[in-house]
N, C-alpha and C positions, 0 to 999 in steps of 0.2 A: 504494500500500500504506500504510494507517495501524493503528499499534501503538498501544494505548492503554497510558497508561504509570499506574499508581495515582501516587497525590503519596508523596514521601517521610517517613520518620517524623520527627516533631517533637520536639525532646528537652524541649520544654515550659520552655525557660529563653532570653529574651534576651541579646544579648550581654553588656551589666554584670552581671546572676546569675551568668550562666555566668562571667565573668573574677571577681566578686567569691568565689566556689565555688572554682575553683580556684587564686586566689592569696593567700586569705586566709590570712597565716600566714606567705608569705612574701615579700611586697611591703604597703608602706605603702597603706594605703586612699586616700592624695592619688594615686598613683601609678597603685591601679587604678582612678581616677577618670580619670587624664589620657589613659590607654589606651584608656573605656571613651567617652568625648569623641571622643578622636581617630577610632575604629572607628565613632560614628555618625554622622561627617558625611556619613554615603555609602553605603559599606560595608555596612553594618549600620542600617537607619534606626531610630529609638526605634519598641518594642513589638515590632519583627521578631526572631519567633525561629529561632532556630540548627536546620538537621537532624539529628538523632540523630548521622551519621555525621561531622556537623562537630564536636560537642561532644565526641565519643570519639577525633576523632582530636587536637584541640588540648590535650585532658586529657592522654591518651596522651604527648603530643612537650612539652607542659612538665613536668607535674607528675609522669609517671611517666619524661620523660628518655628515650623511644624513639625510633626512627625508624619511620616511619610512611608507610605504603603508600595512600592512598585510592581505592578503584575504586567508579564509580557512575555513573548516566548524565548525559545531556546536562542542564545547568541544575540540577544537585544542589550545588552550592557547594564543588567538591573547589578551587577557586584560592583558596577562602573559606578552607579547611581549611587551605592549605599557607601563604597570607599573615596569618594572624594571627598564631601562633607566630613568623613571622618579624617583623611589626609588635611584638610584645611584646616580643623581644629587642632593637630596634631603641631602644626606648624605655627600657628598663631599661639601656642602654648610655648611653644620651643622660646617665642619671643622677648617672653617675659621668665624664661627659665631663672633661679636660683642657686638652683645644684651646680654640679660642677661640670666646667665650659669644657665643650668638644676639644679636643687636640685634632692639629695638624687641618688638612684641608676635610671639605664635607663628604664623605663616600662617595655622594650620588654626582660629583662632580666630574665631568668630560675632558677629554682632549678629544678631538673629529669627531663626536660624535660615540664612541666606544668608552666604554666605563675604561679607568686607569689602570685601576687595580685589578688583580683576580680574587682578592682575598676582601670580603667587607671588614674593617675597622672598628673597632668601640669608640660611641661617642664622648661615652660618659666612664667615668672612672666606676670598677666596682667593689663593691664590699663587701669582705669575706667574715663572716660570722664567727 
């Protein structure tokens, strides 16, 4: 049995639009610069845009502060919808960190395009009991 499935709607904005749209105003433009870096090394690759239903629900859970339900089918980006919201808070907490400051440069950091390292780095110092 094959279903043909139409492609989903496009909300016509990449991920930097879409986070520079709804954070402008309320995060530093470095800020949703370092978000919009972090969400393309992978995630999000430059020029890929977001589906309708990604852009309305990450609207929705930052800028309008809801809780937000996503249903949609297989390979519509609903992990997409539920991990950025949580990467953005992630990183706006990083902001105002206390603990103790990352050493050396940030993991998720490039040269051409290809992560640096092969090995990810602790950011944070830890403590052994």
């Amino acid at each position: 049995l094959m279903e043909p499935v139409p492609p989903y709607a496009s909300s016509g904005r990449t991920f930097p639009a879409a986070a520079a749209e709804i954070l402008s105003g309320v995060w530093p433009a470095s800020l949703i610069q370092d978000l919009s870096d972090f969400v393309g090394q992978g995630l999000f690759p430059p020029g890929y845009e977001l589906y309708a239903h990604q852009f309305e629900a990450i609207d929705a859970s930052v800028r309008g502060r809801e809780d937000v339900i996503v249903t949609s089918g297989t390979g519509s980006g609903k992990t997409e919808a539920f991990l950025l919201p949580l990467i953005r808070s992630l990183l706006q907490e990083s902001e105002n960190w206390t603990g103790s400051s990352p050493t050396g440069p940030r993991w998720w950091d490039t040269s051409g395009g290809q992560f640096t390292n092969t090995m990810p780095r602790a950011q944070r110092q830890y403590v052994r009991w």
